[in-house]
N, C-alpha and C positions, 0 to 999 in steps of 0.2 A: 164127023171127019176129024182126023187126030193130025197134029202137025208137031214138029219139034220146031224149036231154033236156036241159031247158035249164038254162043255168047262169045265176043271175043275179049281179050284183055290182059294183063297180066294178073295173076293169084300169086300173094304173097305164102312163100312156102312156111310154117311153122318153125322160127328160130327161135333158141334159145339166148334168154339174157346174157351177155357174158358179164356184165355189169353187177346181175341180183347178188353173186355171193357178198363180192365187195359191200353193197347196202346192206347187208343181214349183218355183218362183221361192223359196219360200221352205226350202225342202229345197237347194237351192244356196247360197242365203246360209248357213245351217248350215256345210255342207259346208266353205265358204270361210272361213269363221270360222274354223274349228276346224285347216284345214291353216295360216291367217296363225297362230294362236295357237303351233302346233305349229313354225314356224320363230323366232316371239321366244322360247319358250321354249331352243330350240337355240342363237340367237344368245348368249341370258341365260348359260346355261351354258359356250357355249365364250369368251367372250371375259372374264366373272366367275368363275361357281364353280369350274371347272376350274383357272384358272390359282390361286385361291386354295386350294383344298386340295390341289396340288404343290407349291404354295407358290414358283409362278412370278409371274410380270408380262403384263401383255401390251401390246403396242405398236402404233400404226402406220407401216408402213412408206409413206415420202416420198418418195424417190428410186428410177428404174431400174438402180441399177448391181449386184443381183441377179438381174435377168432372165434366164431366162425360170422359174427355180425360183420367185421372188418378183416380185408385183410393186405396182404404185404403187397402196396406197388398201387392199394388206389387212392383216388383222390379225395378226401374229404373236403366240404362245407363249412365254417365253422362261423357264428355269428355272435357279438358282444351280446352277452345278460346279465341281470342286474342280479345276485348271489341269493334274492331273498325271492327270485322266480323260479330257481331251480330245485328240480323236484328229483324223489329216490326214482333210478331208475334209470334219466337223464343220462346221457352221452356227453362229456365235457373234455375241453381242450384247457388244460393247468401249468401252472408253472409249477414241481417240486419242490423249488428252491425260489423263495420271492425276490425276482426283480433278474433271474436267470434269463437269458432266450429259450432256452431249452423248456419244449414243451412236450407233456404224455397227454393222449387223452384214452381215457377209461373211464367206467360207468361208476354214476353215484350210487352207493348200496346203504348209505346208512349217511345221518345229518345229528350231532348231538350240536347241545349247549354248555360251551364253559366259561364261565366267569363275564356271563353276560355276550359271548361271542358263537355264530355260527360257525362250527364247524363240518366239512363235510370229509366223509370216508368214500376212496373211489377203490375200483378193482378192475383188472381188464378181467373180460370173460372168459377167456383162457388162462388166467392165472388162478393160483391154489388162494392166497394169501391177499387182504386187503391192503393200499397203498397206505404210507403213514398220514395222519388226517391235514388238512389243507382252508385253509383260512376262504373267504369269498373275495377277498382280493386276487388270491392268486389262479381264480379262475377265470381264463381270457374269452371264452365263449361256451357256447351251444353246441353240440352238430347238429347239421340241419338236414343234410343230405349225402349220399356215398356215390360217385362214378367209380365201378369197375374198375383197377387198371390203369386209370388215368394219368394216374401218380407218376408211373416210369414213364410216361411220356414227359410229362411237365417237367421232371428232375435231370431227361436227356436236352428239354428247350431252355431249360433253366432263367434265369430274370428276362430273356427274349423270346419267351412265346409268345407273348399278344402279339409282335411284331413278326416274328415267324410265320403263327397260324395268319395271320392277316393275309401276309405275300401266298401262303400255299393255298388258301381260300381262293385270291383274287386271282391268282394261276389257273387255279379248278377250274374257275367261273369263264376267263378267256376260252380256253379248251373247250369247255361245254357249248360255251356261242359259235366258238368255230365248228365244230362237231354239227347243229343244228342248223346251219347257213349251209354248209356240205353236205349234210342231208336234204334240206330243199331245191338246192340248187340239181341235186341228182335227181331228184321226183320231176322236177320239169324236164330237165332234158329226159328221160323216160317218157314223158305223155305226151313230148312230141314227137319222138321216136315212135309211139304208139299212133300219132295223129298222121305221121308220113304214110306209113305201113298201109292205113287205112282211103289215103288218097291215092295209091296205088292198086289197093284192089277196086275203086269206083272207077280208074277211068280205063 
């Protein structure tokens, strides 16, 4: 013997979020935030902290007469060596003129001896012709490493980038925590907007 019964109650009809685009939009600002944060942090440290605890410099590079190793607008590394460690081939950052500010750096191509004194012969790699030779005094470091680019950045922050990037880091970083509190805060009121819905179709 077959029998039905009835059910009575309310059934919640199938609606749509009006909420989700917003979360989707704001799950990407997140997202975006946090990879911008993640490259000023990179920039922070390779163009400051790095070079401060080798207890290098860094500079930017002006001129193409390093190309295609170096080129116009990035940032170089440059670390103090001792004249009698550097080898042919070497990347060096020199005074021309000893005791000038003005510094080239171009590669070591050749190291003779005269009158009991090291000299070294540099060349940028885009240049035809070797520079005139240069005592190991007048060489103020190594290069150690090259960011891309970097350069025109650091020469528009000019003596106030640590303190710049610092505030546009700590900026990031605010945005990013608000960003992720607004994102939680929207996931709960959703799962209880999901837990109402469901106390409505029980009873």
């Amino acid at each position: 013997m077959s029998g039905s019964a009835d059910v009575t109650g309310e059934v919640a009809e199938p609606r749509s979020d009006p909420e989700r685009p917003d979360s989707v939009w704001r799950g990407i600002g997140t997202v975006f935030t946090w990879v911008l944060l993640a490259v000023v942090i990179a920039a922070l440290a390779a163009s400051v902290v790095v070079p401060r605890v080798i207890g290098g410099v860094s500079l930017t590079v002006l001129t193409g007469s390093m190309r295609p190793t170096i080129q116009p607008g990035d940032l170089i590394v440059v670390k103090p060596v001792a004249f009698d460690e550097v080898q042919i081939g070497d990347i060096v950052t020199f005074q021309p003129i000893s005791d000038d500010p003005t510094v080239i750096t171009h590669r070591v191509v050749a190291k003779t001896f005269t009158s009991g004194e090291t000299m070294f012969v540099t060349r940028g790699d885009a240049n035809g012709t070797d520079d005139e030779p240069i005592t190991g005094e007048q060489i103020r470091g190594r290069h150690i490493y090259t960011v891309p680019k970097l350069g025109f950045v650091a020469q528009v922050l000019g003596g106030n980038r640590t303190e710049l990037v610092l505030i546009v880091g700590g900026g990031l970083v605010v945005v990013s925590l608000g960003a992720f509190i607004a994102a939680g805060i929207d996931r709960r009121k959703r799962r209880r907007g999901a837990a109402d819905s469901t106390d409505k179709v029980a009873s």
